[in-house]
C-alpha positions as a LaTeX table, in Angstrom:
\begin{tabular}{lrrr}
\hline
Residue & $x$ (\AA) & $y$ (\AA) & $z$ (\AA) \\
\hline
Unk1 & $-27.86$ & 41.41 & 2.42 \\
Unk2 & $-25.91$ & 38.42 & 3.52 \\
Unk3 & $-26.10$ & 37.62 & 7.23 \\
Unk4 & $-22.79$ & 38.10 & 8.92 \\
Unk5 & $-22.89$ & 34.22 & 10.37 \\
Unk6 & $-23.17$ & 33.27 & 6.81 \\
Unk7 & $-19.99$ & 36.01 & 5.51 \\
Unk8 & $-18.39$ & 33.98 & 8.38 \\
Unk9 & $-18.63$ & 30.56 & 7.34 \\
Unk10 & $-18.14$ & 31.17 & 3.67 \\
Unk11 & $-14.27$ & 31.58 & 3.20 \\
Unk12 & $-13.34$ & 28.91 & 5.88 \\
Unk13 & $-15.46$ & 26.71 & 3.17 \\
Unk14 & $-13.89$ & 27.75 & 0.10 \\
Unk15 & $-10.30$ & 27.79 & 1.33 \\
Unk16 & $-11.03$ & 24.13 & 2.01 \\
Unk17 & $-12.11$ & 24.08 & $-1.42$ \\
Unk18 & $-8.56$ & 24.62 & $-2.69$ \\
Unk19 & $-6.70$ & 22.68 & $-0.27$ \\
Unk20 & $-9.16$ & 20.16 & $-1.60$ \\
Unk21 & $-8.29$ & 20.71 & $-5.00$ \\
Unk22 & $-4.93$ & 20.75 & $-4.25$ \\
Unk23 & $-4.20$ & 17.68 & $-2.41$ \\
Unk24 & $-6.62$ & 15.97 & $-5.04$ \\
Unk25 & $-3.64$ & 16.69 & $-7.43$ \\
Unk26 & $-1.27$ & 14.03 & $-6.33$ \\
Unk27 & $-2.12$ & 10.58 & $-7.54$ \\
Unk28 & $-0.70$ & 7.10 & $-7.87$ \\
Unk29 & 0.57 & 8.01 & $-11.52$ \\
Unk30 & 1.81 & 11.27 & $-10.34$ \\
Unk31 & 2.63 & 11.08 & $-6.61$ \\
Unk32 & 5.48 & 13.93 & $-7.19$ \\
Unk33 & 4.74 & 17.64 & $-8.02$ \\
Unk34 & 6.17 & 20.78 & $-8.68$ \\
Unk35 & 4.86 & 23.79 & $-7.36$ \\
Unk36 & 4.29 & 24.46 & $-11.18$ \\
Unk37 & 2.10 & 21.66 & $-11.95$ \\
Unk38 & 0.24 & 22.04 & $-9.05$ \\
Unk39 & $-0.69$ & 25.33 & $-9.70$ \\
Unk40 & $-1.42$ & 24.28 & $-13.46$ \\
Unk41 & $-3.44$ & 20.83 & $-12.48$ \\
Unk42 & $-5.36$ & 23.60 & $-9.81$ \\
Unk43 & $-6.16$ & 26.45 & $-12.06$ \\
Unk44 & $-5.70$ & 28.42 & $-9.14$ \\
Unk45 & $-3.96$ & 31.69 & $-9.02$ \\
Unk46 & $-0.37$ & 31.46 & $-8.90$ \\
Unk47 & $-0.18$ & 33.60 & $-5.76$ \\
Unk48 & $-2.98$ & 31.49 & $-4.22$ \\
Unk49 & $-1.47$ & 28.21 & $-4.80$ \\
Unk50 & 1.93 & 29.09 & $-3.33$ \\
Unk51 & 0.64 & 30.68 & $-0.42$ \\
Unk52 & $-1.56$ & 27.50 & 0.50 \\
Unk53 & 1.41 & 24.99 & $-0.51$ \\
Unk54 & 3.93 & 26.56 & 1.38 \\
Unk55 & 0.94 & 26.46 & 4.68 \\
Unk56 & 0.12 & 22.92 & 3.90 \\
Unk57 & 3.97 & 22.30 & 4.29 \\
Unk58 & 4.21 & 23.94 & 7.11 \\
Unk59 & 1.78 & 22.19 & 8.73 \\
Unk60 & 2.81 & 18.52 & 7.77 \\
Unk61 & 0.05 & 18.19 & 4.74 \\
Unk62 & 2.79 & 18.00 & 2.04 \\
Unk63 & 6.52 & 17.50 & 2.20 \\
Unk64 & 9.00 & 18.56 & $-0.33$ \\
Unk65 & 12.14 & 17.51 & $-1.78$ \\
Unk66 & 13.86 & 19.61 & $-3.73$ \\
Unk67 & 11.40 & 21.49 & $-6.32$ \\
Unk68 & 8.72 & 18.72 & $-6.03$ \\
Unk69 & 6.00 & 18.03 & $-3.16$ \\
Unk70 & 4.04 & 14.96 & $-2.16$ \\
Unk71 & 1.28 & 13.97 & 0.52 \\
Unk72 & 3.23 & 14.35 & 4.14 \\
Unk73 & 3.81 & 11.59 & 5.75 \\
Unk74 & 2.32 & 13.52 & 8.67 \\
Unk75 & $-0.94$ & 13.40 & 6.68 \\
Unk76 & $-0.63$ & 9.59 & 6.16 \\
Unk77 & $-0.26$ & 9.22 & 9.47 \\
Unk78 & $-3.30$ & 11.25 & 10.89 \\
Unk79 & $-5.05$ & 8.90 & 8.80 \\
Unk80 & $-4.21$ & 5.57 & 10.14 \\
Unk81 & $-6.41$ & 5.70 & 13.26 \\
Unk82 & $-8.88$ & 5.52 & 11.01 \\
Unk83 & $-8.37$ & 1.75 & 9.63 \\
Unk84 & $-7.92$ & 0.94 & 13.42 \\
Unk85 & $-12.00$ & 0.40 & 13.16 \\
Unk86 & $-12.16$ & $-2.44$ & 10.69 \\
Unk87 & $-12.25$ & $-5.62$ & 12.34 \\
Unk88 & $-9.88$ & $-7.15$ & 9.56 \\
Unk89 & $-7.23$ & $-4.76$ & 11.29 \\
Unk90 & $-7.86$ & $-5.44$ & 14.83 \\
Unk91 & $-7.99$ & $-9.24$ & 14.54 \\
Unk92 & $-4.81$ & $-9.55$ & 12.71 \\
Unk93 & $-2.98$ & $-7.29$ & 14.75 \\
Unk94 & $-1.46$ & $-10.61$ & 16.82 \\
Unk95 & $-0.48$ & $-12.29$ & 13.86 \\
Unk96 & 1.06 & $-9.01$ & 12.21 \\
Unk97 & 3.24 & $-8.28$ & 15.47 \\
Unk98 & 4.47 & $-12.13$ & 15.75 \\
Unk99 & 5.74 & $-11.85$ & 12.26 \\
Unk100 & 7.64 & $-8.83$ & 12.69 \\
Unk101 & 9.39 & $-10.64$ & 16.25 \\
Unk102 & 9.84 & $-13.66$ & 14.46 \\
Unk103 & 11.18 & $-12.36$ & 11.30 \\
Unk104 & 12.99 & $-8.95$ & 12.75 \\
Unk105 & 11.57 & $-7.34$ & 9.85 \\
Unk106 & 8.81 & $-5.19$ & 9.52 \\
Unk107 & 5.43 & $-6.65$ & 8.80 \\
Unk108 & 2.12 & $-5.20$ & 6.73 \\
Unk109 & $-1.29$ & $-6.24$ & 5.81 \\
Unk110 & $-2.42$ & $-5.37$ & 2.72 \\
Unk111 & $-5.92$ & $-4.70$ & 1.31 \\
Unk112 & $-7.25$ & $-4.45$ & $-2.14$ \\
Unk113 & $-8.92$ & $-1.48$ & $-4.46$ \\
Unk114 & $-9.00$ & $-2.43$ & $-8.50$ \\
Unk115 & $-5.31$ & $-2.07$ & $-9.46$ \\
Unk116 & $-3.98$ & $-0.95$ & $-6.39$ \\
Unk117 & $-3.18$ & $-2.21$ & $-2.63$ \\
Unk118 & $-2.97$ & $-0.50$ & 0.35 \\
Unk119 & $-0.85$ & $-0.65$ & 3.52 \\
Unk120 & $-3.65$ & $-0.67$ & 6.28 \\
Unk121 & $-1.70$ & $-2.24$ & 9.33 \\
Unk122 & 2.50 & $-2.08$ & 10.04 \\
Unk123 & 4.42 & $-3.47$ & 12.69 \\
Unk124 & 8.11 & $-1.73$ & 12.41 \\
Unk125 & 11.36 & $-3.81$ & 12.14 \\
Unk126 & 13.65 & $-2.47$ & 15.04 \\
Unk127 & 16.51 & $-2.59$ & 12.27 \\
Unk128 & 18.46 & 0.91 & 11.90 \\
Unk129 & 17.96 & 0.19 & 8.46 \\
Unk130 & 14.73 & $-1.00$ & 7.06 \\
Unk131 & 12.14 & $-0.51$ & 4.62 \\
Unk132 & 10.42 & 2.37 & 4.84 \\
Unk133 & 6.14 & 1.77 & 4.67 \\
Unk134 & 3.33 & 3.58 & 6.26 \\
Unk135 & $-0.34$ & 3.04 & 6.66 \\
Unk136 & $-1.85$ & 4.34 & 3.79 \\
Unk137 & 1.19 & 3.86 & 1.46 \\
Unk138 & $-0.82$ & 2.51 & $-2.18$ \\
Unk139 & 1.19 & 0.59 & $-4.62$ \\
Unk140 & 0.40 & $-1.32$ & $-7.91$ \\
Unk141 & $-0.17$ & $-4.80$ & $-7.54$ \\
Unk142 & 2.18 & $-6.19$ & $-10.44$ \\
Unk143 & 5.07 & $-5.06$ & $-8.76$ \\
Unk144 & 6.00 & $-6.63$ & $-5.16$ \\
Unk145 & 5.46 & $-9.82$ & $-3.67$ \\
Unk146 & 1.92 & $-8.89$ & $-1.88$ \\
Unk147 & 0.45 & $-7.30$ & $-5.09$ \\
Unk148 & 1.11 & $-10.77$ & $-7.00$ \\
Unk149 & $-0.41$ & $-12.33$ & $-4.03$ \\
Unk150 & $-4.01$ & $-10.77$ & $-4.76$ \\
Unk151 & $-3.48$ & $-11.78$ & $-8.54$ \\
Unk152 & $-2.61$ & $-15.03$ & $-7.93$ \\
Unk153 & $-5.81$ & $-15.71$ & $-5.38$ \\
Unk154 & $-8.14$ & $-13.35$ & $-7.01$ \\
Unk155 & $-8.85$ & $-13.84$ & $-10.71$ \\
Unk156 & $-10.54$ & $-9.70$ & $-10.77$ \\
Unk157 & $-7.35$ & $-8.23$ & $-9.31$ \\
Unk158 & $-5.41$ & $-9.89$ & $-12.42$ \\
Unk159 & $-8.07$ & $-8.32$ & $-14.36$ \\
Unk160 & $-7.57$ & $-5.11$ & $-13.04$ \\
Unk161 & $-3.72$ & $-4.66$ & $-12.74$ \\
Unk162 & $-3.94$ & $-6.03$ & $-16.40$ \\
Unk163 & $-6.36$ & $-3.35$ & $-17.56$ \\
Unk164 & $-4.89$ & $-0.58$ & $-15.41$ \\
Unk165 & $-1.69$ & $-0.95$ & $-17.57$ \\
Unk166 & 2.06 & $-2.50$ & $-16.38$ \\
Unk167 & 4.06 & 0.34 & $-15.40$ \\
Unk168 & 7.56 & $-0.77$ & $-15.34$ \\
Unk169 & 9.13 & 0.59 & $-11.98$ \\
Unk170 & 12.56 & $-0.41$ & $-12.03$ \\
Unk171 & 14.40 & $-2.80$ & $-14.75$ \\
Unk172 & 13.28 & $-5.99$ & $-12.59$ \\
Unk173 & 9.37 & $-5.23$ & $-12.88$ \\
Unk174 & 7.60 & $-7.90$ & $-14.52$ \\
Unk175 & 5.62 & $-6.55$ & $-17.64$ \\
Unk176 & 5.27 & $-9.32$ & $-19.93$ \\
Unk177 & 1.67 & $-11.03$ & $-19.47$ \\
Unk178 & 3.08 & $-14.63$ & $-20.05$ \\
Unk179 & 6.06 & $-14.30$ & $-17.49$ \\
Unk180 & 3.65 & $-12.65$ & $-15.06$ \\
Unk181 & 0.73 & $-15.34$ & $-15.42$ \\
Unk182 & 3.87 & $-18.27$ & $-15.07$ \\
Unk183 & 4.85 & $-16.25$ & $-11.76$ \\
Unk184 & 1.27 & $-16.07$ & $-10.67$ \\
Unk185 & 0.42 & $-19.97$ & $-11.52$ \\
Unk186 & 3.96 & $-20.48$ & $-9.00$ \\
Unk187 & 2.58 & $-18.28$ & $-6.30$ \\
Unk188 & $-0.80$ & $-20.47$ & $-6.02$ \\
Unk189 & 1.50 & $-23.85$ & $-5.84$ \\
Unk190 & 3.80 & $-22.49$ & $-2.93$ \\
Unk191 & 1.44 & $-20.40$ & $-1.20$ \\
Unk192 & 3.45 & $-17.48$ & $-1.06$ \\
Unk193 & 4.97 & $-14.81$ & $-3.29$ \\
Unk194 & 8.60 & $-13.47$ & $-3.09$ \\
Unk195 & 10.40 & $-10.48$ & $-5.18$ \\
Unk196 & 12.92 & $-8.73$ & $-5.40$ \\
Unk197 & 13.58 & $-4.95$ & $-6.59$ \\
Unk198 & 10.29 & $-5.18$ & $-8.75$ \\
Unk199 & 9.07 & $-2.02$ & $-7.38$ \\
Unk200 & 12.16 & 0.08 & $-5.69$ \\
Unk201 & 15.93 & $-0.85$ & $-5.86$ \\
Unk202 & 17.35 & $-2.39$ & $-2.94$ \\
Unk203 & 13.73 & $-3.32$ & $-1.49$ \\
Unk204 & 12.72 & $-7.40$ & $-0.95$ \\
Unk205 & 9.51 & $-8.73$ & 0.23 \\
Unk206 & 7.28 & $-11.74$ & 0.95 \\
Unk207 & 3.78 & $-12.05$ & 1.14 \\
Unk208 & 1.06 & $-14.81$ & 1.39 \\
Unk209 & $-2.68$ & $-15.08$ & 0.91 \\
Unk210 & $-5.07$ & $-14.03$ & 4.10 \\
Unk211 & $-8.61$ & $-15.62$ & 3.89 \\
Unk212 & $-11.66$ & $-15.04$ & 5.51 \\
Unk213 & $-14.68$ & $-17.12$ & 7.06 \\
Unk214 & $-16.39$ & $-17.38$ & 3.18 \\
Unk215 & $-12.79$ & $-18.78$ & 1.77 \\
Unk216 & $-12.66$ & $-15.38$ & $-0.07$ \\
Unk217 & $-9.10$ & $-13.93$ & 0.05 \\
Unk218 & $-9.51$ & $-10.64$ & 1.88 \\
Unk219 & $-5.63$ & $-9.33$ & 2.25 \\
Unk220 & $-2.12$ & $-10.08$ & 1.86 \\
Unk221 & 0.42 & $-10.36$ & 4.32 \\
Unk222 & 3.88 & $-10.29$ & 4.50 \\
Unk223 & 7.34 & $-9.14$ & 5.16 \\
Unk224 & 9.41 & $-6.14$ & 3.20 \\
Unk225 & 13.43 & $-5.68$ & 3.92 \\
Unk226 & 16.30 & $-3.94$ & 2.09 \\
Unk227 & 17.55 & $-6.49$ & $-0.39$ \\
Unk228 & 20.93 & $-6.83$ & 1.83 \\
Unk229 & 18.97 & $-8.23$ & 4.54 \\
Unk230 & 16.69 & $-10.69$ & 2.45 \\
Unk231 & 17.91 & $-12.21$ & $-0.21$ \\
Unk232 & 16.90 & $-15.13$ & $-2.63$ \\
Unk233 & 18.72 & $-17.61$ & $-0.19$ \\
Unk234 & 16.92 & $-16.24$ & 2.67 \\
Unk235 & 13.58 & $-17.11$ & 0.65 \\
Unk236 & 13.71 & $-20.73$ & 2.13 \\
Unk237 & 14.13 & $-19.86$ & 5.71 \\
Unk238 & 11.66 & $-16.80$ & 5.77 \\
Unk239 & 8.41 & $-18.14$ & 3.62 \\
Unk240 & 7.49 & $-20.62$ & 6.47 \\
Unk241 & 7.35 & $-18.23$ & 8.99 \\
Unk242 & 5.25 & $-15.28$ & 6.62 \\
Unk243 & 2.97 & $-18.38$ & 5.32 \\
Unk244 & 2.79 & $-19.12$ & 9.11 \\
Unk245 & 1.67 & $-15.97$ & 10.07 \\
Unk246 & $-0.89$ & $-15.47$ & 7.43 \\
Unk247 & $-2.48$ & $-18.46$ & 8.22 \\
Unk248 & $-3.26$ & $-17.17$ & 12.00 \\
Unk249 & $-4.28$ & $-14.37$ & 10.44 \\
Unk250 & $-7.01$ & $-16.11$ & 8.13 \\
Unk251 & $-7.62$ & $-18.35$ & 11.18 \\
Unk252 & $-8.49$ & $-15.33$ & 13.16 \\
Unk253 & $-10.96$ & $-13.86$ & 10.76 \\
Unk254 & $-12.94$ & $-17.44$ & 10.81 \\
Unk255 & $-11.42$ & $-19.19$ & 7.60 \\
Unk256 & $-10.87$ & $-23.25$ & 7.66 \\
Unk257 & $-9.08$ & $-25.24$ & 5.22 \\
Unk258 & $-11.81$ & $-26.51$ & 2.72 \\
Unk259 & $-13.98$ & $-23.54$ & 2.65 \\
Unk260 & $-15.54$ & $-22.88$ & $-0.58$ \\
Unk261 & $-14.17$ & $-19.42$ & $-1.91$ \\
Unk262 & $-10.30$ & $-17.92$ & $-2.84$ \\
Unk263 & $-9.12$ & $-20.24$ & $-0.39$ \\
Unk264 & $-9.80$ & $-22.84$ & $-2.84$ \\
Unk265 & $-7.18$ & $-22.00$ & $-5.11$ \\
Unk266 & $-4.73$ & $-22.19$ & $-2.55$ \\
\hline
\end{tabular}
């Protein structure tokens, strides 16, 4: 016979089990779901699945829109405090906050994994209208100014993003190998990267290489807007001050012009 303490701790376990499984259903290629497909992707029984949906919605897990969920924001942000340990995050924090004051739009530091980046450090624009991001947020790296920032410094993230595939976002995303590699070659000779509606409509950023004490690049930094706040023209006036920035930054993790590493290909 089973003990009780044992009866006690088993369903806690394997209702965790299925919230499990069912948050592990939402990926980059399919960050949207109906209640539907989750219950398909799951296996689990329809009953089952709704019931634990509807709590994990009620409790800020998932959010919906409409017939489809995704991961809560709430969830994203529970997270963050979390990335608040790596040193890359705490000693770029300066530099990260001075760009967003300088620039009146809101700042983020990127890191890399294979064909993906990830927001790990924000400081919001005070604008009424911005650009929404959170900590956590993980894009593809073809599309959007940081993303081209790790391919143009980092030889295995072009590899990656190449063999991950080109998803075409919106009609401005760059998919063509040549065009990309010609936009990548131009990123190395200015030292930053700008785009424009690559990855959402009416979204602008720019980013530039951060390096660390080896000359390896170890994150991108940069700027995102909506488009009627930073436009092409504004390109000339902003770069400076986002190049600026990420250069404190690399100074703060140790790097020095004419290290051996990424930096050399800056």
């Amino acid at each position: 016979m089973t003990p009780v303490g044992e009866k006690a701790g088993t369903a806690p376990l394997l209702v965790l089990q299925k919230i499990r499984q069912i948050l592990e259903c939402f990926t980059i290629e399919r960050p949207e779901l109906t209640l539907q497909e989750i219950t398909r992707i799951t296996g689990l029984p329809a009953s089952t699945c709704q019931r634990l949906v509807h709590n994990l919605l009620r409790e800020g897990f998932l959010d919906r829109d409409g017939d489809v969920y995704r991961i809560g924001l709430h969830f994203v942000q529970w997270a963050a405090p979390g990335t608040f340990g790596l040193d890359l995050v705490r000693l770029t924090r300066p530099a990260l906050q001075r760009l967003r004051d300088r620039t009146g739009e809101t700042a983020c530091l990127y890191v890399r994994d294979g064909a993906h980046r990830t927001v790990v450090s924000l400081a919001e624009s005070h604008h009424v209208v911005m650009r929404m991001f959170a900590v956590g947020m993980v894009m593809s790296l073809h599309a959007g100014s940081a993303g081209k920032v790790f391919m143009a410094f980092d030889p295995t993230a072009r590899r990656d993003a190449v063999g991950h595939g080109l998803t075409r976002h919106t009609p401005r995303t760059v998919v063509d190998i040549d065009l990309l590699d010609d936009q990548l070659e131009e990123i190395r000779r200015n030292g930053f990267s700008a785009s424009f509606e690559e990855r959402d409509m009416g979204a602008a950023s720019i980013s530039a290489p951060v390096f660390d004490s080896t000359g390896e690049l170890a994150a991108a930094l940069g700027i995102g807007a909506p488009t009627q706040r930073l436009t092409p023209a504004e390109v000339g006036r902003l770069a400076p001050t986002v190049v600026e920035a990420a250069e404190e930054a690399s100074r703060c993790l140790g790097y020095r012009p004419g290290i051996r590493g990424g930096g050399t290909a800056r």
